[in-house]
C-alpha positions, 0 to 999 in steps of 0.5 A: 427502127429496123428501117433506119439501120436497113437506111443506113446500111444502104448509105454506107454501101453507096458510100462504099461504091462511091469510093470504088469508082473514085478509086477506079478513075484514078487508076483509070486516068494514070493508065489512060495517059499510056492509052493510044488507039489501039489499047484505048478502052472507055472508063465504063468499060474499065470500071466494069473490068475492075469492078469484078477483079475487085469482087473476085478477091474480096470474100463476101462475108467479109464485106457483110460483116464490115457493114454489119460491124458499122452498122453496130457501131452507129447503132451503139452511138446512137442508142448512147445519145438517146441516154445523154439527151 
C-alpha cells in the first residue's frame, strides 16, 4: 500500500518536471526569436539556467508538502471509493 503513494508521488513529480520544462521552452521560444550568433545559446542549456533559478526561489519544504499535500488528497479519494464500492 505504502509503494502505490510512493508510485503516485513519483508520477506527480514527473508531471511537475513535465510541466517546467514545457514552461521552460516557452520562454525559451519567445526569447530565441531575439537570439542571433553571438547571444544564441541551445535550450539544454537554457533549460538548465533556468531550472536552477527556479529551484533557487522555490523553498524545498514547500514543495515537499505540496506533494505530501496531494498525495493526501488521492489518498482520501481513494479510501472514499473503496466505502462506496
Amino acid at each position: 500500500m505504502k509503494q502505490d503513494y510512493e508510485d503516485g508521488i513519483e508520477i506527480i513529480n514527473t508531471a511537475i518536471r513535465k510541466q517546467e520544462e514545457e514552461k521552460a521552452w516557452d520562454l525559451y521560444i519567445a526569447k530565441y526569436q531575439h537570439m542571433d550568433k553571438k547571444t544564441y545559446i541551445p535550450f539544454e542549456k537554457f533549460y538548465n539556467i533556468d531550472a536552477r533559478d527556479t529551484n533557487k526561489n522555490k523553498s524545498e519544504n514547500m514543495y515537499v508538502e505540496e506533494i505530501r499535500a496531494e498525495a493526501e488528497k488521492i489518498k482520501r479519494i481513494h479510501q472514499n471509493r473503496k466505502k462506496v464500492i
